[in-house]
Structure formats: C-alpha cells, structure tokens
C-alpha positions in Angstrom: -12.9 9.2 -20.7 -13.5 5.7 -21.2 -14.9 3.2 -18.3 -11.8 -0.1 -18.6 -12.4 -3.1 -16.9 -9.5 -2.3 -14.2 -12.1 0.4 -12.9 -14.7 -2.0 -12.4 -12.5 -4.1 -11.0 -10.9 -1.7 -7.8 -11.4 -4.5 -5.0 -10.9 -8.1 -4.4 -14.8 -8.3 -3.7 -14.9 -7.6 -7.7 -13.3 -10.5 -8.4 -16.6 -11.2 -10.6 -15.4 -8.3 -12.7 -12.3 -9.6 -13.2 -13.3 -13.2 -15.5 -14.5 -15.5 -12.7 -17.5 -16.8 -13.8 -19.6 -17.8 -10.9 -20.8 -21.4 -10.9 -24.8 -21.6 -11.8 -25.0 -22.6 -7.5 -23.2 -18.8 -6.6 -25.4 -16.9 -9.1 -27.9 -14.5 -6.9 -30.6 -16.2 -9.2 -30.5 -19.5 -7.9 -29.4 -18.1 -4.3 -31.9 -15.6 -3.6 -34.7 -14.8 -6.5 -36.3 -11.8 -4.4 -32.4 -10.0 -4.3 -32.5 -10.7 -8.2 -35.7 -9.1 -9.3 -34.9 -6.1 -6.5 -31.4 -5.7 -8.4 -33.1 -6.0 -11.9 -35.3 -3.1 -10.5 -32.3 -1.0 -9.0 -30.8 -1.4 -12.5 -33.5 -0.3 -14.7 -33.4 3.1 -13.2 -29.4 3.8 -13.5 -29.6 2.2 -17.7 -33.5 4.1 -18.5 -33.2 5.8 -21.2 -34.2 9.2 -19.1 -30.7 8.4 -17.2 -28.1 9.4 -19.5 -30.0 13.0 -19.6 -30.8 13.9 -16.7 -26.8 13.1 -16.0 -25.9 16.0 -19.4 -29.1 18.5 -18.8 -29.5 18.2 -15.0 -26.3 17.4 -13.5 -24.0 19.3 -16.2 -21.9 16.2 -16.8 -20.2 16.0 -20.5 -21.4 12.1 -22.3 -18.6 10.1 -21.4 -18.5 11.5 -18.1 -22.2 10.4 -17.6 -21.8 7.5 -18.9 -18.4 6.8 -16.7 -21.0 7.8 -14.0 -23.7 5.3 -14.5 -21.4 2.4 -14.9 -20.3 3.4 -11.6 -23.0 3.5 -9.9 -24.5 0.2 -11.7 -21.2 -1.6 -10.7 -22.0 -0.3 -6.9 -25.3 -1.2 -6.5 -24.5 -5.1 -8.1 -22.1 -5.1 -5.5 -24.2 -4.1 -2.5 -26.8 -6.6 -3.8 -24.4 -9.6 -4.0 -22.4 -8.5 -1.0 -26.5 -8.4 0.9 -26.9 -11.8 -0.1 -24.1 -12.7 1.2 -24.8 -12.1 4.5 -27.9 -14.0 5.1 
C-alpha cells in the first residue's frame, strides 16, 4: 500500500500538503523557533532508524504498512505543532 499525496492531504487544515508554499513570514521557523526545534524533536523519533522495526518486529505490521504508519503519524504530529502555534 502506498502513502499518495491525497492521504496526506484529508482536511482543509492540510492545505500545506496540498502545494501551498507558505510565505518565509508563515513558516513555524520564523514564527515560533521553540515549536520548531520541539517538532524537529517529535520527528526524529517517528523517522529513527529503530522506528521502522519496532513497527515489523513489535507491532506485527507488514513494510508498507509501517511505513504508511509513520507517515501518518509524522503528518499528525506537523499538524498539531502548526495548528499549536497557531493559537498563541
């Protein structure tokens, strides 16, 4: 099973995902630097390389499947992040 871009893109508050480029003023970079390096962190742990097994040996999923899974869960925790920043 392969991840498209239409699965990223489920919700207008993707609309990141779907080819809007946000202007350099909207990225979370330049809007909140703390958010930033906290997402950076939140990231490294869904794409480590220890990720992608313990989704096969632990979890039982099939590679595509865990990869499907980790692009999922990468996608929701951008999205919490920029939806966070957001609101202050």
């Amino acid at each position: 099973m392969a991840f498209s871009q239409q699965d990223a893109a489920t919700s207008e508050e993707t609309s990141f995902c779907r080819g809007r480029r946000p202007r350099t003023t909207d990225t979370l970079g330049v809007t909140d630097p703390d958010a930033l390096a906290q997402l950076k962190r939140d990231l490294a742990v869904v794409v480590s390389a220890e990720a992608p097994f313990f989704l096969t040996d632990l979890c039982g999923l099939a590679p595509d499947a865990a990869v499907t899974s980790a692009v999922r869960t990468a996608t929701t925790v951008t999205e919490a992040a920029v939806r966070a920043a957001a609101q202050e």
